[in-house]
N, C-alpha and C positions, 0 to 999 in steps of 0.2 A: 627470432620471428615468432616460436610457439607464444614467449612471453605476450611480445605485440598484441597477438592475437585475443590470449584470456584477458586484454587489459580493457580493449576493445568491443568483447564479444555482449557485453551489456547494450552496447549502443547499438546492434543489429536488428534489432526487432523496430524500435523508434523510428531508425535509418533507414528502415524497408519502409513504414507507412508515410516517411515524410518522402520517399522518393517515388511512391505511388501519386500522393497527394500533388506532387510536382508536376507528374506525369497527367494527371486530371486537369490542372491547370492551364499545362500547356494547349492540351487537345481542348479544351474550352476555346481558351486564347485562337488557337488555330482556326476554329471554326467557325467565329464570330469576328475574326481581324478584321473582313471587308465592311462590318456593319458598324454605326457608333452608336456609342451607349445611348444616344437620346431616342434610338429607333425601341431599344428594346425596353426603356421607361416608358415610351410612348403606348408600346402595343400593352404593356404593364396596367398601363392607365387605362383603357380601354376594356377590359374584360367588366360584363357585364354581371350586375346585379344578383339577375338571374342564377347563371351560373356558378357565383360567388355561393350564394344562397344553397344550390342543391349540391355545391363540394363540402358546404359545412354540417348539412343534412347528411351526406355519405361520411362523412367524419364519423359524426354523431353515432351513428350506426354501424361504424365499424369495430368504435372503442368498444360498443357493446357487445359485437360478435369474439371482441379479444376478452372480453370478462369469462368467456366459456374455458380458454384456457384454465384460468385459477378455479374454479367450479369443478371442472374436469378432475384437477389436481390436488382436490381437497377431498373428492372423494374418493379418488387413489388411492388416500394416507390417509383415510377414514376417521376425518376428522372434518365435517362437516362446519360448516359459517354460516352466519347468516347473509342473504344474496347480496346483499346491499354493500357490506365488509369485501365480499369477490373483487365484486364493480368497483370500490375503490380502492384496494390494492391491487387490482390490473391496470386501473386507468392509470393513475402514479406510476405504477413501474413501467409500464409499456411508453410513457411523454416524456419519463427521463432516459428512458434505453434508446428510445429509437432517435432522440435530440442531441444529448452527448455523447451516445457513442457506449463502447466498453461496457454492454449489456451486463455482462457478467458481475461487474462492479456499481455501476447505478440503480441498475434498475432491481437487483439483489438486494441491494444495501436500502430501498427502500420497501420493500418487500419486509425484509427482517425488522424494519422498524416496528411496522405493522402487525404484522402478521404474529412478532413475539409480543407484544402490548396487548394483543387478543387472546394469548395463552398458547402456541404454539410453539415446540422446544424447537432448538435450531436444527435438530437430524430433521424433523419434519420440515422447516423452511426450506434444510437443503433437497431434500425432496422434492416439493413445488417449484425450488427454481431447475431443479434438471427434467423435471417433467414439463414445464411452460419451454421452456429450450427445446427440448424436441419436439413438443407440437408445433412450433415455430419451421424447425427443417421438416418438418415431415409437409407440411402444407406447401409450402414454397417447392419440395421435389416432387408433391402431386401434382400440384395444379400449373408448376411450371414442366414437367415432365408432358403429362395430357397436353396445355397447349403447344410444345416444341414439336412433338409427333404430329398433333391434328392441324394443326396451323401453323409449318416450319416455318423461322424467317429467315431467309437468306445472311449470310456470314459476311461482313466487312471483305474486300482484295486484300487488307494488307494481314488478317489474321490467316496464319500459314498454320489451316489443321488439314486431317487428309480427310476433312468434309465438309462442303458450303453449305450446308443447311444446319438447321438445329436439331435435326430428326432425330439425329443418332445421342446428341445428348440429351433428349427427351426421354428415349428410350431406358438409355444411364441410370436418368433424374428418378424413373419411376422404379426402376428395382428395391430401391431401400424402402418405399413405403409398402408396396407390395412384400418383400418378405417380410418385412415388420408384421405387418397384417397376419398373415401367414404363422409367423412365429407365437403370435399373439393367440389367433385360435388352435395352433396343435400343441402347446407349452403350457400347462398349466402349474409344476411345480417350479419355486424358483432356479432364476440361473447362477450357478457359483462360478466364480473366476476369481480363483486364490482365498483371499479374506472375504471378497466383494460379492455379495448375496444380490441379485437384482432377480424381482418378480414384476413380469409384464402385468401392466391392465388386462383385461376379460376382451373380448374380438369385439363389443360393444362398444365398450368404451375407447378402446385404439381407432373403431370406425367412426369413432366422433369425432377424435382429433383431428383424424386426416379429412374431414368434410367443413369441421369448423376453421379450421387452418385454411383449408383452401379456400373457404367462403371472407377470410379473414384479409387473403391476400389478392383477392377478384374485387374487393372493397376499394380496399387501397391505391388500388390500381384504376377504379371508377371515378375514384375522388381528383386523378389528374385528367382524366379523359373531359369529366366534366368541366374541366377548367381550359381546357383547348377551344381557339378558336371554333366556333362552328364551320365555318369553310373550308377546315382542315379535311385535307385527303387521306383520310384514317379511318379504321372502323376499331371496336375497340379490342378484337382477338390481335391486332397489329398490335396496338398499343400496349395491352395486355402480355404480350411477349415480351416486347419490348423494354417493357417495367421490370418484370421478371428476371430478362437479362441484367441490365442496373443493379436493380437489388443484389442477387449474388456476387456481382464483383465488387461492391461498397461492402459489404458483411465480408468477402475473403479478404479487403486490404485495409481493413480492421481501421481506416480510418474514420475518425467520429462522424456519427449519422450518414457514413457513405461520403460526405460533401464532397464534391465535383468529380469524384468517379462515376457516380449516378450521372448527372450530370452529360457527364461528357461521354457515357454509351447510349443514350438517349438520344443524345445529338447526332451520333457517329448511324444509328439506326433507323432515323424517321428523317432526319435532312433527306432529299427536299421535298418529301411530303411534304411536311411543315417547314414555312420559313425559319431560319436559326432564328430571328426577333423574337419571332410570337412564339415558337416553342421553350425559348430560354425564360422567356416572360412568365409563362404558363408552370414553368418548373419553380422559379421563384416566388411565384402565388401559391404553389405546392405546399413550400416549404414554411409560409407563414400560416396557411390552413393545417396542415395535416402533421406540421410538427412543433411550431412556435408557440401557437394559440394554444394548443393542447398543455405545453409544458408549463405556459404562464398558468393556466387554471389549475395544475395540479398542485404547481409550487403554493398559489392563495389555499386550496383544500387543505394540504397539508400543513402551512404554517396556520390555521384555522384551528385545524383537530390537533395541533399543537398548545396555540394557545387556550383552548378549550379544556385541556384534559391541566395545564400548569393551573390550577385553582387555587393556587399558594396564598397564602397574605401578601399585598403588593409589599408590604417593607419586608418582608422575605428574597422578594424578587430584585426588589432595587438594589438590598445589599450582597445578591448574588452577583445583579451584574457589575457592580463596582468591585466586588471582588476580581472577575475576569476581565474587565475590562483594558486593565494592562497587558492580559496578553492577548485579549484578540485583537486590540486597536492597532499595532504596529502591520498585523496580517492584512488589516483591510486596506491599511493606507497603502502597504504597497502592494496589493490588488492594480486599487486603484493607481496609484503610480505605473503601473504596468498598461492599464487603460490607455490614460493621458497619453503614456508615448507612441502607442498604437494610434489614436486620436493624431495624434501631430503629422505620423506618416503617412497616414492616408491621406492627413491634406496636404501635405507636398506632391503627395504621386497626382491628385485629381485636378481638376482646371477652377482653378479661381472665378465667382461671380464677376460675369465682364461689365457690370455696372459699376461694381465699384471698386473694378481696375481702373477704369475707364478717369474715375473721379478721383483716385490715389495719384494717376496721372498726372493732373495740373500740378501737382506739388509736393512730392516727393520725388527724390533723386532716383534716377534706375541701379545707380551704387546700392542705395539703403535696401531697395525693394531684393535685389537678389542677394545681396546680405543675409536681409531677414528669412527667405523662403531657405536658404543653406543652413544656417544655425535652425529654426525652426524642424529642419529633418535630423539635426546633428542633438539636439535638444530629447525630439523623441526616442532615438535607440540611445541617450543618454538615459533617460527616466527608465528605459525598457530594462535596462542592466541595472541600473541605481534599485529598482525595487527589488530586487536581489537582497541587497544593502539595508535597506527598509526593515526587511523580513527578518533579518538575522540583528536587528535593532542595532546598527551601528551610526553611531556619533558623524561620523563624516559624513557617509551615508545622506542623515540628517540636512545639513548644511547645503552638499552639492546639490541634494532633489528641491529645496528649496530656491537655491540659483538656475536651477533649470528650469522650473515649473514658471519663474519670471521670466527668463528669457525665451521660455514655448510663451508665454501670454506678450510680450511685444514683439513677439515675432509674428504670431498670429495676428495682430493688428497690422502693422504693417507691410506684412507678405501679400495681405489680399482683404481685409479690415475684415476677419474671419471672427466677429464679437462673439458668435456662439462658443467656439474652442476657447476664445482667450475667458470668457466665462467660466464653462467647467474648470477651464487650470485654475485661475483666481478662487473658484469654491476651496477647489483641492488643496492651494495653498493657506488660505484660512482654515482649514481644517487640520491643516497639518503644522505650522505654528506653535501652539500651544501644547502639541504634544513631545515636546523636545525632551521630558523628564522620561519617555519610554525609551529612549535610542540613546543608551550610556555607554555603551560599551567602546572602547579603544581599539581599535581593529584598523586594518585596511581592508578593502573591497576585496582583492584580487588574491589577498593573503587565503583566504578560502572556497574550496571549488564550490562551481556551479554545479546544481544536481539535471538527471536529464531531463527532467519535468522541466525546471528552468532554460535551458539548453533548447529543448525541443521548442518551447512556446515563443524562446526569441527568433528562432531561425521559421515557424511558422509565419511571425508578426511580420518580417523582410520579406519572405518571399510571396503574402500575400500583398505585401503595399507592391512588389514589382510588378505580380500580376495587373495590380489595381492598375498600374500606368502604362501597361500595356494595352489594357483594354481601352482605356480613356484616349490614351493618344497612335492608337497604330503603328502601324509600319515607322512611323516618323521617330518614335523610339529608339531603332536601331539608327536612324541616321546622322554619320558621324560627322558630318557638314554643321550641325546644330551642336554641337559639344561649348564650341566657342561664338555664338549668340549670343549676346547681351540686349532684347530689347524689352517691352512692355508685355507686346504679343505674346512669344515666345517660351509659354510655360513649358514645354517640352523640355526644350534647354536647363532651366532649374532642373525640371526634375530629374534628367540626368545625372547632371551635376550630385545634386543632392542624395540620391541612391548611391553613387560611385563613394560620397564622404563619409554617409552611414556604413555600408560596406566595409570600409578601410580601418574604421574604429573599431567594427565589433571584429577583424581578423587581427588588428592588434590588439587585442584583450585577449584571443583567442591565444595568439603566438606567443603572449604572457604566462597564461594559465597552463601552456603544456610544456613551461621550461623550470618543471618541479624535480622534483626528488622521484629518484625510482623505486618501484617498490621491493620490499624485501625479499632476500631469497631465503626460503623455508628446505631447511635442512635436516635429518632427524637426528635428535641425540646418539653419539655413540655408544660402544656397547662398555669404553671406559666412564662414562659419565652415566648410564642408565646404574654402574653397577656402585659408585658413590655415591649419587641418588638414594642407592634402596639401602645404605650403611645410615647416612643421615637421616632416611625418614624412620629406623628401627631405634635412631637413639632421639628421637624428635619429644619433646612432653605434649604437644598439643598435636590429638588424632587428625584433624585434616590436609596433614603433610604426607598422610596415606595417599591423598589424590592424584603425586608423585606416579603410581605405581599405576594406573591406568595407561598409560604407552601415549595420550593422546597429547600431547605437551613436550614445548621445550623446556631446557634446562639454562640459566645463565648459574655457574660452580663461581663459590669467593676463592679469591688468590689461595687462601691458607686450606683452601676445600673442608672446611667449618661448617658451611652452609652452602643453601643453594637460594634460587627462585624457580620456580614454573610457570609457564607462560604460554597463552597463543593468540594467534591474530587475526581478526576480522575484521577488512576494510582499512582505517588507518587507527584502528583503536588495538592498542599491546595490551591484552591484559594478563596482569600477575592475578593466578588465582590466589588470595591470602593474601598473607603478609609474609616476607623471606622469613625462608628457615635457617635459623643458626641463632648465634648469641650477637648482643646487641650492634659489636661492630661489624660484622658479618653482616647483618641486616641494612646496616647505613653501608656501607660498600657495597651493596650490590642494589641497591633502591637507587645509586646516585648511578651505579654503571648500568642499570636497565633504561636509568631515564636520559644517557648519553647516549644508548645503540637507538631508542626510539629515534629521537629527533636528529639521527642521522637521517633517516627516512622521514623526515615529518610528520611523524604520525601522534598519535594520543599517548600518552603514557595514563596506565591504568589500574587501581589495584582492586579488586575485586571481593568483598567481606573483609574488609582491613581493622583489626582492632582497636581499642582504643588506645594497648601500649606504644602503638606507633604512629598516631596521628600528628605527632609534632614532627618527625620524619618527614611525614608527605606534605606536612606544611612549605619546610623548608623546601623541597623539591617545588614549589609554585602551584601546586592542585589545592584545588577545591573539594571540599568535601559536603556530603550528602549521607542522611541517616537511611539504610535502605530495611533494617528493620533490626530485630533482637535474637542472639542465640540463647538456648536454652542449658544449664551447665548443674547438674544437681548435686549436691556435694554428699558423698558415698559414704564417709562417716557415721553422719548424721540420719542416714536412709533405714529404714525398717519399717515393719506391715504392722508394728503395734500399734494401741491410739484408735481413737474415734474418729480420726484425721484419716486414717491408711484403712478405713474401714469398706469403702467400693477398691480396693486393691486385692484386700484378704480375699472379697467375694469373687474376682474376676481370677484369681489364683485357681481357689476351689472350684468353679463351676468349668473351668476349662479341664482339671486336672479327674474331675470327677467323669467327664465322656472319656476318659483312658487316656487323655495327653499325656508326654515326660518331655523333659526340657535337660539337654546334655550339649556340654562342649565337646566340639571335634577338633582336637590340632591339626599342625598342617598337615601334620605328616599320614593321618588319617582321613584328608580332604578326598586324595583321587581316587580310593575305594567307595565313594557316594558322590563323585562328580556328577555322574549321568544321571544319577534322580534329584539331585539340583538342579538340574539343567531342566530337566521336563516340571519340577513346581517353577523355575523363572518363565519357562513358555506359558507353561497355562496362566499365571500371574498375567502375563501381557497379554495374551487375547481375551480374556473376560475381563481387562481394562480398557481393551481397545487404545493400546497405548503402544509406544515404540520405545528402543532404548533411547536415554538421552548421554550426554558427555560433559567434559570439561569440568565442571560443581557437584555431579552427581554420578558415583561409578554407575557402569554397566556389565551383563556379563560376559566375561569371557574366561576361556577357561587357565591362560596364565595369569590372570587378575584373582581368579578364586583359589589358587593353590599358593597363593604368596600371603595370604589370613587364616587364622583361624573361624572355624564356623560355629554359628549357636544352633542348633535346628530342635523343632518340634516333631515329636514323633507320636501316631498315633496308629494303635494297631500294628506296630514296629514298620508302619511305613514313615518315612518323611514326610510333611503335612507343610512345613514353614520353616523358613531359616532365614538366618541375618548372616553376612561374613562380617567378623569383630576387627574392627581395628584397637590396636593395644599400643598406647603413647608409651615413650621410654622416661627415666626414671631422673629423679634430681636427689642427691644427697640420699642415695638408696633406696626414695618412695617412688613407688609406681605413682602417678601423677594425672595420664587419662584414660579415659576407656568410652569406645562409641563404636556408632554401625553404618553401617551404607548401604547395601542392598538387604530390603525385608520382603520378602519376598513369600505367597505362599498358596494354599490351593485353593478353589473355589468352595471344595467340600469340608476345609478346615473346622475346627472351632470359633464359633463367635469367640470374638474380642480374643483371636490368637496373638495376635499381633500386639497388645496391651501386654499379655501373660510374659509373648517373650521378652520385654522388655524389665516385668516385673524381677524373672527370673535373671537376668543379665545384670544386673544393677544390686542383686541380693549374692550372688558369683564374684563381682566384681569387687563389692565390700571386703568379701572373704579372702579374695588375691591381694589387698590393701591397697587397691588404688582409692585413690582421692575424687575423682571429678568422672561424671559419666557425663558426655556430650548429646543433648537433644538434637542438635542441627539447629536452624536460624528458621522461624517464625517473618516472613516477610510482610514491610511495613507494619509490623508493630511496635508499638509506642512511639508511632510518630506523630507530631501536634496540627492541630487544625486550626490555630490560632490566626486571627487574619495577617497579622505581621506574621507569620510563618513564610517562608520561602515558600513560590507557587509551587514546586517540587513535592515540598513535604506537606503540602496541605493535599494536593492531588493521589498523593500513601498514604493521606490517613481518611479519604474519602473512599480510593479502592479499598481499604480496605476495611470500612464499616458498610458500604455499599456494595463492594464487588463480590458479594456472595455467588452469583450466578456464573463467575468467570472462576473462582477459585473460591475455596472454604478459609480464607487467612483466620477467622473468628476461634473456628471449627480446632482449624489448625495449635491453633496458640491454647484454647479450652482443654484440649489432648494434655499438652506439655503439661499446662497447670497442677494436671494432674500431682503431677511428681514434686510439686513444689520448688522447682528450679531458682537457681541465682541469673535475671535475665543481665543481657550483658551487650549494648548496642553494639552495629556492627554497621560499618560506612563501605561508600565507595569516592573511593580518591582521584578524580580525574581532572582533566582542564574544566573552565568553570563556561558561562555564555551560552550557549546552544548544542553545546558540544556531548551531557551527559546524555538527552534524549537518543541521539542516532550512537552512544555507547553500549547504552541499555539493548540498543536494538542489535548489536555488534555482539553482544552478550547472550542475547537471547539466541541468537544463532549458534554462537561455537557451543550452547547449553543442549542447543534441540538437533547437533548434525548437521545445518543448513539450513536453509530459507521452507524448504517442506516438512522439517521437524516442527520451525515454530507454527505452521500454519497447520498442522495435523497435529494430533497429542503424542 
């Protein structure tokens, strides 16, 4: 059951807002059952001029009262804009947040576009977006808190609190802004909580938020008031609460822009003030003023000041986009393919023009017409799932969306002579045609799951087409007299029907997709296998069999215990870190028995910095390979400070050694006498990098990890300053063979370029002990080709990494190594090939960073 549970626990969050969402729908549904849609187009149509006129004027003036947010925020983080730059990165963020939905991600994500183009670093971005976030609550708990106490509105019968009024949670609502305030003027030094340093605004400026916020959300709240009938029996402190209510429960059920939670507390609160027509009407004119119209202008602004600032030579541009154009063109098609089917099912659920039912009548059969209206529904949650298919460019894929998208467009003709839909299908199928050379790939559908993004938007797309036909045709819906009707009239009947078909297909695809493989159960090495482990990685010649010795990994041991692999799992991706350790058939025996335990489970088989001795290996095993950058390997021999060459070396020796440095090996056995001031240079190391440990590719500390190496440390003033723990490769025909490091670690008051010295010194030690090879570590994406016939993969690492200076130093990084004049030495990952390496990489970057909040923290 525990299992069940963690299998599950991903789809809880989606599953709570689609069953909110559900919940909106119905209480719509509810509340409007006795009325038909043509009442509430009707009152739709009727709103006048006028008041169209002063909602889009209160618009106007409210986007402006939201620019005070970013203003507020920039002066906060004393980084001052010009006003103009404010107003348009509020108004963009504010049309995509409050449109989409998932504030935190749109309206962010277009904030930092902006806002880092202007010169602003992302701590500063994230700054303004946690400061616009809370002037956002803090306005909605004033201004909804003051109206709930001054003008309670009475509580719904069926909401069971132990108070009918809003008073008491007016009263609630105002406390956070009040001690906010509060806190604001008696606090002036910052607040620490843990690592987290937060310094409030000045009582000035928190008194702005909470007055502009509130003026912000009396706005908003005007711009539907003005769109109500005038003969509505309302005034607008009713309304005004009213709103107020809505909002908060569309913002807690995190469903996008609120939609039909708002909605349907609206309705449950002013029914029968306002008739449900004219108030539904009035809410729907809402949402194309105050939120449609807004987001179409900012999407043109932005794709403006996009095209504006690309000043490139157009044959730059053209052959940009031909370069990408393979891979975005499969995405869009099945966008669109996802449309289409949505398209399809709305017009099965809604009633056909009875004109030209009327005229289909004289001469087609009533056989043909509900034919077409059943495969027409069967057609669209075909396309709906096909673009799945589309997206992951599969061959078959290909073929079935193209029989579908003909048979949504003769369905469409015939179901109800629907030329508009069988139009768009007929574009979409011309457009998609000619692209048959993107969708190669030999797959089946079903053969790979559905992610919950997909998942969610299918099971959204049915349950607004049921809504759709419950609104359209009432009560009559449920009536199971009508299941077996066959006549002209009788579109109810279809769409029945048709709902029940699509239904039954997408829960057998469903009962498909969960009669997979189960996942593995994760055991930890024993303490007879941890301790073979640490014999084979002491007699190993290549140092990053040390990574063995971290605890955070399995072990697959060969029959003859020669060798081993390491291994861990994220999602369905197994990755071997390396390449197996042992000698070459030890290596082939346990690459062929890792890639037998995977695909017990169906999972990915993975090898992670694979070299090149073994690339024919994983050939043979069926992966694909991918250049993911070069290690660095400097040959010890050969190494010395003499030369004109080794002349910034000699300097960086001297000038470190000259502030008092010394540079000594500590064996193991001398490690736990200086554990604890290793430990306190690794802590300072990480908080003046503001960084965490990481795993799996790169040790961390711990203190059976540091007593199982020898250590290099830097001493100055006979205190410890910096230290490396030394991994020491075992020996071939009596030469020592490698020598490298893992954790370098050191103080913030160090010596400039300590960190060089130690390395200088480690590699002149290392000579001396007669090893041969000192191990840089791997240089990521470098020397990968940019060439346009380059795999998009490898062109996309060699573009991060000539461009991705602001994300990581890879240039930086790789100019260091040069240093030393290394032998570079590529280094692959071997995985299945298709779509499969991207969500590995991502599977990678997790077990690297501890979890999903390593990689998204440093």
């Amino acid at each position: 059951m525990t299992g069940l549970m963690q299998r599950f626990r991903p789809f809880f969050g989606p599953a709570l807002a689609l069953g909110l969402l559900a919940a909106a729908v119905w209480a719509l549904q509810a509340q409007l059952a006795e009325y038909d849609l043509k009442d509430i187009t009707d009152m739709l149509l009727k709103e006048k001029d006028r008041d169209i006129l002063l909602a889009f004027g209160l618009t106007a003036v409210n986007f402006l009262v939201l620019a005070g947010y970013d203003i507020l925020a920039l002066n906060y983080i004393g980084h001052p804009l010009a006003p103009y730059r404010a107003v348009l990165a509020s108004f963009a963020g504010n049309a995509f947040s409050s449109t989409i939905g998932l504030s935190t991600l749109a309206g962010s994500s277009v904030r930092y576009r902006l806002y880092s183009s202007w010169g602003l670093t992302p701590g500063e971005i994230a700054k303004i977006v946690v400061f616009t976030t809370l002037t956002l609550w803090l306005g909605l708990f004033s201004i909804g808190g003051i109206i709930f106490t001054v003008k309670p509105l009475p509580l719904p019968n069926w909401v069971t609190l132990p108070f009918s009024t809003t008073r008491p949670l007016g009263l609630i609502l105002l406390a956070a802004p009040v001690l906010y305030l509060y806190a604001a003027a008696r606090k002036e030094t910052p607040w620490r909580i843990g690592r987290l340093t937060l310094l409030l605004p000045k009582f000035r400026s928190a008194l702005l938020q909470v007055t502009v916020a509130s003026l912000d959300w009396a706005l908003a709240a005007a711009v539907l008031y003005a769109l109500l009938p005038p003969w509505a029996n309302v005034n607008f402190p009713l309304v005004l609460g009213a709103f107020l209510l809505g909002q908060i429960a569309g913002l807690i059920s995190q469903v996008p822009g609120g939609l039909g939670v708002f909605e349907s507390c609206l309705l449950f609160l002013l029914t029968p003030r306002i008739p449900a027509p004219a108030l539904f009407a009035a809410l729907v004119a809402y949402r194309v003023v105050y939120y449609l119209i807004p987001l179409a202008i900012a999407s043109a602004l932005l794709a403006a000041r996009e095209a504006m600032a690309a000043r490139d030579p157009l044959r730059n541009a053209i052959a940009f986009l031909m370069q990408w154009f393979p891979v975005v063109m499969p995405r869009l098609l099945a966008i669109l393919t996802y449309l289409a089917g949505v398209v399809l099912l709305f017009s099965g659920a809604t009633p056909s023009v009875s004109s030209r039912l009327d005229w289909l009548e004289d001469f087609l059969p009533l056989g043909v017409l509900e034919f077409s209206h059943f495969v027409g529904s069967l057609a669209g949650v075909g396309l709906i799932i096909l673009a799945r298919g589309l997206q992951k460019r599969l061959d078959a894929a290909y073929y079935v969306t193209c029989i579908a998208l003909f048979a949504g467009i003769m369905a469409s003709l015939l179901k109800g002579l629907d030329y508009e839909e069988a139009f768009i299908l007929t574009v979409l199928l011309l457009a998609l045609i000619p692209c048959h050379k993107f969708f190669y790939r030999k797959a089946s559908l079903l053969s790979e799951g559905f992610t919950k993004g997909w998942v969610m938007a299918t099971l959204v797309a049915l349950g607004c087409t049921v809504a759709l036909g419950f609104m359209a045709y009432g009560d009559d819906a449920m009536n199971r007299e009508l299941w077996w009707v066959f006549t002209f009239e009788d579109e109810v009947s279809r769409f029945m029907r048709a709902t029940v078909g699509a239904l039954v297909v997408v829960l057998v695809i469903a009962a498909l997709r969960l009669m997979r493989s189960a996942r593995p159960r994760y055991a930890p090495p024993s303490e007879a296998d941890v301790k073979a482990v640490r014999t084979l990685v002491a007699n190993a010649p290549e140092t990053p069999a040390h990574l063995a010795l971290l605890g955070d990994k399995n072990f697959l041991i060969s029959s003859r215990g020669d060798g081993f692999l390491m291994y861990g799992i994220c999602g369905r991706s197994w990755v071997s870190m390396g390449d197996p350790v042992g000698s070459p058939a030890a290596r082939a025996e346990l690459a062929w028995r890792f890639r037998e335990m995977v695909d017990l489970y169906a999972g990915w088989t993975v090898f992670y910095q694979a070299t090149q001795q073994n690339l024919p290996l994983y050939l043979d095993l069926g992966l694909s390979l991918i250049k993911i950058g070069e290690e660095a390997r400097v040959p010890l021999p050969e190494f010395s400070l003499a030369g004109q060459a080794r002349k910034g070396l000699r300097y960086t020796r001297n000038m470190v050694e000259k502030e008092g440095a010394s540079f000594e090996i500590v064996p193991r056995e001398g490690v736990p006498a200086i554990l604890a001031e290793l430990r306190a240079v690794s802590d300072a190391w990480l908080a003046s990098k503001h960084a965490r440990e990481k795993k799996f590719s790169l040790g961390y500390f711990s203190d059976e990890y540091m007593l199982l190496c020898p250590q290099a440390i830097v001493r100055k003033e006979g205190r410890i300053v910096a230290f490396a723990n030394v991994w020491e490769g075992g020996s071939i025909g009596g030469v020592r063979q490698e020598l490298s490091v893992d954790l370098m670690r050191y103080l913030p008051e160090a010596p400039t370029s300590v960190m060089e010295y130690l390395y200088i010194m480690l590699m002149l030690w290392g000579r001396e002990q007669g090893y041969q090879w000192f191990n840089l570590g791997m240089a990521p994406f470098s020397g990968l080709e940019s060439h346009a016939l380059a795999p998009a993969w490898t062109r996309l690492g060699s573009l991060l990494y000539t461009h991705g200076g602001q994300l990581y130093n890879f240039q930086g990084l790789r100019r260091f190594k040069d240093k030393f004049d290394p032998v570079w030495e590529s280094r692959y990952l071997a995985s299945p090939g298709g779509t499969v390496p991207p969500r590995v990489l991502a599977n990678i970057a997790t077990l690297v960073s501890g979890g999903m909040r390593g990689v998204i923290a440093k």
